[in-house]
C-alpha positions as CSV (number, residue, x, y, z in Angstrom):
1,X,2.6,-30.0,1.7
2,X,3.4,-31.1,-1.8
3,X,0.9,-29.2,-3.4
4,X,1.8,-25.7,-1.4
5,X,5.5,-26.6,-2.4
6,X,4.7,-26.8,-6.2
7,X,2.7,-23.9,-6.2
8,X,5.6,-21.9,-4.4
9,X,8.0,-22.7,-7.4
10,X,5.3,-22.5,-10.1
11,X,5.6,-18.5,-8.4
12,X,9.2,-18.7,-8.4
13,X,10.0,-18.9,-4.8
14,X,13.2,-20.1,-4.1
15,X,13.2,-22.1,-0.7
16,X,16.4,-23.5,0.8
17,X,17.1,-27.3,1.4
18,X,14.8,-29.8,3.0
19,X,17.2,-30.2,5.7
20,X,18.2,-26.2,6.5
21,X,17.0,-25.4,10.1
22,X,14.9,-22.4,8.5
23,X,13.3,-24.5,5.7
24,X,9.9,-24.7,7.3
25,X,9.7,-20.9,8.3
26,X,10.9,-20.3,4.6
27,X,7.9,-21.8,3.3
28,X,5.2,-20.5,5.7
29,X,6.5,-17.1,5.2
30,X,6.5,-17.6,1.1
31,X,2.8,-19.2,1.6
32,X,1.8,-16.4,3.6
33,X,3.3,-13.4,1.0
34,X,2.0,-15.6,-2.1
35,X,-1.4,-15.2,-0.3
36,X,-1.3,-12.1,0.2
37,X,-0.3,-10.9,-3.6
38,X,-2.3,-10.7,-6.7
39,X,-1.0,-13.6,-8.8
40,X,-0.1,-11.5,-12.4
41,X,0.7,-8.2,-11.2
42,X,2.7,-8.8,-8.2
43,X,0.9,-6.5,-6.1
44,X,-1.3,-6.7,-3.0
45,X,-4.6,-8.4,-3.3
46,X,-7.8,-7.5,-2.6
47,X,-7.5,-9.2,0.7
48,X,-4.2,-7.5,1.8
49,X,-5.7,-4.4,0.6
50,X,-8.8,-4.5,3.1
51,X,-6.2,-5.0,6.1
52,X,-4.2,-2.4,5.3
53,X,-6.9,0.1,4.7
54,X,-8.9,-0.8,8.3
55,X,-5.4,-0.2,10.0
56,X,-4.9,3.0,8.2
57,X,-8.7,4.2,9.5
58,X,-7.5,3.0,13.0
59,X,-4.5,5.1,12.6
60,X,-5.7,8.8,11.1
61,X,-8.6,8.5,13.9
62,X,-6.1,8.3,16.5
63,X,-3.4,10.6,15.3
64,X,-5.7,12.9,12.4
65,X,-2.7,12.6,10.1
66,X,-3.9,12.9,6.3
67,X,-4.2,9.9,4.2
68,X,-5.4,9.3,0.8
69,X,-6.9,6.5,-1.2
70,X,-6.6,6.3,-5.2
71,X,-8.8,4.7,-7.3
72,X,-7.1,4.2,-10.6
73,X,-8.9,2.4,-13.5
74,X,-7.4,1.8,-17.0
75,X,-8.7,3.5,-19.4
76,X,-10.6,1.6,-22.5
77,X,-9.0,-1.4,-21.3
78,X,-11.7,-4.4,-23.1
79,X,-10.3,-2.4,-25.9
80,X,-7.1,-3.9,-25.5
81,X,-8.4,-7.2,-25.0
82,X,-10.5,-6.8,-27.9
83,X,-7.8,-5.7,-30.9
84,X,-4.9,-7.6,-29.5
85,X,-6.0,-10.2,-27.0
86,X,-5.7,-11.5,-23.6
87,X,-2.2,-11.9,-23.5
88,X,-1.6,-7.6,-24.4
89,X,-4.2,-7.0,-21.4
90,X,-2.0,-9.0,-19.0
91,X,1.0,-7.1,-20.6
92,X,-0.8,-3.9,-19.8
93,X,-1.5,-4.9,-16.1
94,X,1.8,-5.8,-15.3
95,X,3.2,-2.6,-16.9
96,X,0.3,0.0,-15.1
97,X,1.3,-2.2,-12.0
98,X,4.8,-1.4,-12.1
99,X,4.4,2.6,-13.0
100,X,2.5,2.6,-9.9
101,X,4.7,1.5,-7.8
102,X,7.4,3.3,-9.6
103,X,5.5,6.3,-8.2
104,X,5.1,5.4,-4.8
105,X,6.7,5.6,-1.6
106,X,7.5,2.2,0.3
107,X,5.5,3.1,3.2
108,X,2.4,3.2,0.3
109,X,0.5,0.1,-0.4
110,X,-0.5,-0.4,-4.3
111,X,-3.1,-3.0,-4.7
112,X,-4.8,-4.6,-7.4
113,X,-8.3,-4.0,-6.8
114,X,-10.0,-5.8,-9.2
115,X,-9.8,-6.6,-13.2
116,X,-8.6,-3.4,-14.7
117,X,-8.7,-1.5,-11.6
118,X,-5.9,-1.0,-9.0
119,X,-5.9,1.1,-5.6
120,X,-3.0,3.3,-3.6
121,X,-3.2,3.9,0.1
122,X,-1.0,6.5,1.0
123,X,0.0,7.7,4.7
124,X,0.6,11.0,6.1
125,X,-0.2,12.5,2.8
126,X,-1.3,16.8,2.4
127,X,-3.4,17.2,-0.1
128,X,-0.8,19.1,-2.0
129,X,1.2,16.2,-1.9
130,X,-2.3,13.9,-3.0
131,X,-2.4,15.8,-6.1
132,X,1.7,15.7,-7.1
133,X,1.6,11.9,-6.5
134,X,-1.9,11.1,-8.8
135,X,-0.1,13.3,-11.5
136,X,2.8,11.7,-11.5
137,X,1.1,8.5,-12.0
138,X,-1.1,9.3,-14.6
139,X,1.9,10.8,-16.1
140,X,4.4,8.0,-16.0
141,X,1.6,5.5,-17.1
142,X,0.9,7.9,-20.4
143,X,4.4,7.8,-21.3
144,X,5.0,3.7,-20.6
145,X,5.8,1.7,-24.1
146,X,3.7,-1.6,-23.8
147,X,6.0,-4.0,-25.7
148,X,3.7,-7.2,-27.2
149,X,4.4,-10.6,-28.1
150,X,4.6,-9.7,-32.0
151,X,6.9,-7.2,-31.3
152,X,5.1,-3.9,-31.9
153,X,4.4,-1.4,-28.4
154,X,0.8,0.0,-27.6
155,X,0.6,3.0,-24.8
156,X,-2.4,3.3,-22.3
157,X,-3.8,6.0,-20.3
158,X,-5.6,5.8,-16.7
159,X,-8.0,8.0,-14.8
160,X,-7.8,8.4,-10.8
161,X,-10.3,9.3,-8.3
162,X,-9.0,10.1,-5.0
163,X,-10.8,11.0,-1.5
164,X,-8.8,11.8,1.9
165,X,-9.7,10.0,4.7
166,X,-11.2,12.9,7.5
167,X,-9.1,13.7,10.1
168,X,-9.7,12.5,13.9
169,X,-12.4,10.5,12.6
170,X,-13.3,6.6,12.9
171,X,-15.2,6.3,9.0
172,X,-15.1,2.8,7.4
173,X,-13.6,1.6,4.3
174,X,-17.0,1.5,2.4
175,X,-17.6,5.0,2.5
176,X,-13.8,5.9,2.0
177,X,-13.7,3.9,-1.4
178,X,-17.1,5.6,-2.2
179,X,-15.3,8.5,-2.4
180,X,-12.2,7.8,-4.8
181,X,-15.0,6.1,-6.8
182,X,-17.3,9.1,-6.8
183,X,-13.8,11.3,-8.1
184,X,-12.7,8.4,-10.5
185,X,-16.1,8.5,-12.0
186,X,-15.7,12.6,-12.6
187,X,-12.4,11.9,-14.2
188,X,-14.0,9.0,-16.8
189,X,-16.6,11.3,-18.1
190,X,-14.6,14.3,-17.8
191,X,-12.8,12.9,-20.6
192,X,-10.4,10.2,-18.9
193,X,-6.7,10.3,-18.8
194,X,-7.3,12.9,-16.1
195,X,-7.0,12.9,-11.9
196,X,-9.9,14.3,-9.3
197,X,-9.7,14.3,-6.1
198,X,-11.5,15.8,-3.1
199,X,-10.9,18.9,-2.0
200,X,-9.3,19.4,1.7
201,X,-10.3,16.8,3.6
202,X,-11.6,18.7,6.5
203,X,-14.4,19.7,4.3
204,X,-15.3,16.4,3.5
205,X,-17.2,14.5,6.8
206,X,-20.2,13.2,5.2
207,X,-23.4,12.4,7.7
208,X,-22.7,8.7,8.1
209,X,-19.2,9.2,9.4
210,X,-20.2,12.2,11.7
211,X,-22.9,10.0,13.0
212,X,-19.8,7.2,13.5
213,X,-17.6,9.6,15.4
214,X,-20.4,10.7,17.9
215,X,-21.5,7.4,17.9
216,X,-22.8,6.6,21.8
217,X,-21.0,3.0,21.5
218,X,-17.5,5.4,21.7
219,X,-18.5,6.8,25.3
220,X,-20.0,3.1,26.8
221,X,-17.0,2.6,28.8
222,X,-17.6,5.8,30.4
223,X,-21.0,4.5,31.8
């Protein structure tokens, strides 16, 4: 218990007194949100991220709502590391992390995916709505000030890949992130600082998710 206490205030939780009533729920609760966050940026982890992704597959197969997943990588980021060190790259992260969710509604989740790369899940989203959202982004990012240790700013640019999830239709989270990777990669070496994404997403049921919503496993029950 000592240890999960010192690493709740090394995180800056504050937790009640020892003898409140609500003390012990205060610190589960903290030790369950601490676990659930990427430790610099503040932002879901990579574990949060999964579970909210498989509930969102649940949910657009059973209602065929839209819903969209950004993949959003910073541009020329081991750049940054490079000419002014570790310390300007955390900088960075923690100011892309807070343009995105700046941008972003509060039924959204914004993860950090992995080093330089982040990820958006967004809900009942039309794809007019996809592209006015990944804009904005890559917009508010471009115009963010980076301020540095020494004093002097640095400015960063990102590049998005996005891919809706198709409607009425159980896929998986594999093939959904394939996706916004495939789009993210057209929008590095389409010259970065740019946004693709996928067309209508009625047009986009690839083989292996037609082949998981006519899947005989669906209609065993009916046997």
């Amino acid at each position: 218990m000592d240890a999960a206490l010192q690493l709740l205030a090394q995180a800056g939780c504050e937790l009640p007194a020892r003898d409140d009533p609500l003390w012990l729920q205060t610190v589960v609760d903290a030790l369950c949100d601490l676990s659930s966050r990427d430790a610099l940026t503040g932002l879901a982890n990579r574990r949060q991220f999964s579970i909210a992704i498989g509930r969102e597959i649940d949910r657009v197969a059973r209602a065929g709502e839209p819903a969209l997943v950004l993949m959003v990588d910073i541009d020329h980021f081991k750049q940054v590391n490079d000419a002014h060190g570790h310390a300007a790259g955390d900088r960075v992260l923690k100011a892309v992390a807070e343009c995105l969710q700046e941008c972003v509604r509060p039924m959204d989740t914004v993860a950090r995916f992995g080093g330089e790369e982040f990820a958006i899940i967004l809900p009942n989203c039309p794809s007019t709505f996809g592209v006015t959202i990944a804009e904005r982004i890559r917009r508010r990012v471009e115009q963010r000030a980076v301020a540095l240790e020494n004093g002097r700013t640095i400015s960063v640019t990102i590049s998005l890949g996005g891919a809706f999830a198709p409607q009425w239709v159980r896929s998986t989270a594999m093939l959904w992130i394939e996706r916004a990777d495939r789009q993210l990669f057209q929008a590095k070496t389409g010259g970065r600082n740019r946004a693709c994404l996928e067309p209508a997403p009625d047009s986009q049921v690839s083989a292996e998710e037609k082949s998981l919503l006519f899947s005989t496993s669906q209609f065993d029950s009916l046997e």
